[in-house]
N, C-alpha and C positions, 0 to 999 in steps of 0.2 A: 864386468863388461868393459870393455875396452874402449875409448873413443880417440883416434886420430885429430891429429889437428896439425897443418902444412902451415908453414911460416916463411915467405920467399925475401929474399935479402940480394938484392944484386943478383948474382948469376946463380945462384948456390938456393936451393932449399930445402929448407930444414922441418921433418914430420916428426913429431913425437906421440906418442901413445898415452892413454891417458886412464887410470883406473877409476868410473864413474864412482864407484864405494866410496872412496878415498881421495879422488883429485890430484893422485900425485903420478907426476909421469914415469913411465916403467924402462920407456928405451929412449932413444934418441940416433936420429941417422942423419945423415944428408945424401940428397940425392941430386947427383949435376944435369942440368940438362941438355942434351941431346941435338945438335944439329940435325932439321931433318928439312923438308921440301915446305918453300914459304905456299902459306895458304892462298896469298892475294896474288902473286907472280902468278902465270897459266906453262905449264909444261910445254914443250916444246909440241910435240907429239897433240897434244890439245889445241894446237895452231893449227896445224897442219890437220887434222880433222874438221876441225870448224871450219876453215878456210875451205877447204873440197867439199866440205857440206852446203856451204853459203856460193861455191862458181855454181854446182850442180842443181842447187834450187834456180838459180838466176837462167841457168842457161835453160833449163824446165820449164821457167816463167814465162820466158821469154819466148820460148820455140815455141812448145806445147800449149800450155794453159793460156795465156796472155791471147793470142789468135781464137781461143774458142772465146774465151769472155766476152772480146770486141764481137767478134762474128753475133753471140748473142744478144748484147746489146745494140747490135744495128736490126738485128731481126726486130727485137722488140720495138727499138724506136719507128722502124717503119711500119708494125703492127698498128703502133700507138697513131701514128701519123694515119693510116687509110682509116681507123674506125673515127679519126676524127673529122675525116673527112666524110665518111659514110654519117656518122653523126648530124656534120654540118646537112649532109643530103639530106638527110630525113628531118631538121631542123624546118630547112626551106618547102620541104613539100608540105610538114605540118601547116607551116606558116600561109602557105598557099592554099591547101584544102580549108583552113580558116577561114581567109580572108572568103574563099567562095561560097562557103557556107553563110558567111554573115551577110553576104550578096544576095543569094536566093533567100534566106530567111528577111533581109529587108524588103524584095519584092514579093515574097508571099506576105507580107505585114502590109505593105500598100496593097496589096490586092485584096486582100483582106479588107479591109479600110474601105475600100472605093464599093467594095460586096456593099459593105455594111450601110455605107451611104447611099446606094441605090435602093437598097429595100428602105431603108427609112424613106428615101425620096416615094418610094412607089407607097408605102403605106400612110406614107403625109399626103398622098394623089387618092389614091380609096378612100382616107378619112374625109378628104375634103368633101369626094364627090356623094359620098355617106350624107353627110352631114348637111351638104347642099340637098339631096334628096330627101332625106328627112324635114327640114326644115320648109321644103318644096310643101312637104304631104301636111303638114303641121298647117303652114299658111294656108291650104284647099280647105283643109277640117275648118281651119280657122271659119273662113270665106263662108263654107256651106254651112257651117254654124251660124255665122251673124247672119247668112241670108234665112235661116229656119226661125233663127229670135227675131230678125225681122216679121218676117211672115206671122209667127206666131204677136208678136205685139199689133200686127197689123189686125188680126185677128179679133186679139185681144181688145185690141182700141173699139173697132167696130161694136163687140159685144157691149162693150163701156160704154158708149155713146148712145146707143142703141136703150141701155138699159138706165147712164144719166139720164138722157132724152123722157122714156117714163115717168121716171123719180119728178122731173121738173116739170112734165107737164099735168103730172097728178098733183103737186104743190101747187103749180099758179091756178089749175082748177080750185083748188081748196081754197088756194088764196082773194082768188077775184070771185069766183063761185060760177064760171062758164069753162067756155072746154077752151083752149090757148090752141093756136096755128100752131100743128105739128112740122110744117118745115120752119118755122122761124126759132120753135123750141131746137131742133135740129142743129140748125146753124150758132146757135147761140153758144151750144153746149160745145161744137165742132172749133168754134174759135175762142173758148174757153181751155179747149184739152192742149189745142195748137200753142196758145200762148203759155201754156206751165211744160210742154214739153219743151220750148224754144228756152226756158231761164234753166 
């Protein structure tokens, strides 16, 4: 197998062939090189394309494309511009059906309020008159009750005295051994009961 190996010296280069078996080289040549077209310099012909390439974009840009771009761009910006404005509209009407809402919801809250303070006022007017009325019927029970304990003590007393009056005039009979004045027994016992009801 053969293996090439280029060796450049100044202008001239020099390839030699190389037996991998062996390592030793089998020919030797030189080969000059060649004046041909620099790679970095641009051909003439390559000017003069690019150059007609780059007036006919420009003059493209500028005619054709350039006037739709703008034209689009002002469409858009004054799209942008009316919904900001329709925005801002609907901003202020929010802000205004708010504010009215918070309006009637404050006067349905007072009114509410002053509801609510009437029926207490009215049910603090029934309880009172309630209460005065009961208290009315309580004091008559009361009344016709101590006039019935009256009556009945008065009753009562009566029998007492009636039945003292007995009791002492059967004692001072026992006692003295004659019959004792029933009205003085009477009175005795009468301003006996008088004086332990008065302490």
């Amino acid at each position: 197998m053969l293996t090439a190996v280029a060796t450049r010296t100044g202008n001239s280069v020099e390839v030699s062939l190389l037996n991998a078996a062996d390592g030793e080289e089998d020919s030797h040549s030189e080969v000059e090189p060649k004046d041909g077209p620099s790679p970095i310099v641009p051909e003439v012909k390559e000017l003069v394309w690019g150059a007609g390439a780059f007036i006919v974009f420009a003059v493209l840009m500028r005619l054709v494309l350039f006037p739709r771009v703008k034209k689009g761009m002002e469409a858009r910006y004054s799209k942008i511009h009316s919904d900001e404005e329709v925005a801002d509209t609907a901003r202020a009407s929010a802000r205004a059906e708010v504010a009215e809402y918070e309006g009637q919801l404050a006067s349905v809250r007072a009114e509410a309020y002053e509801r609510v303070n009437a029926a207490r006022r009215t049910l603090e007017a029934e309880r009172t008159e309630r209460l005065a009325a009961v208290n009315a019927g309580i004091d008559e029970r009361r009344r016709e009750a101590m006039a019935a304990a009256a009556d009945d003590r008065a009753a009562v007393r009566g029998d007492v005295e009636s039945a003292a009056a007995d009791v002492l005039a059967r004692t001072v009979e026992l006692a003295i051994g004659t019959d004792a004045d029933a009205g003085a027994v009477r009175d005795a016992v009468s301003a006996s009961m008088m004086e332990g009801a008065g302490r």
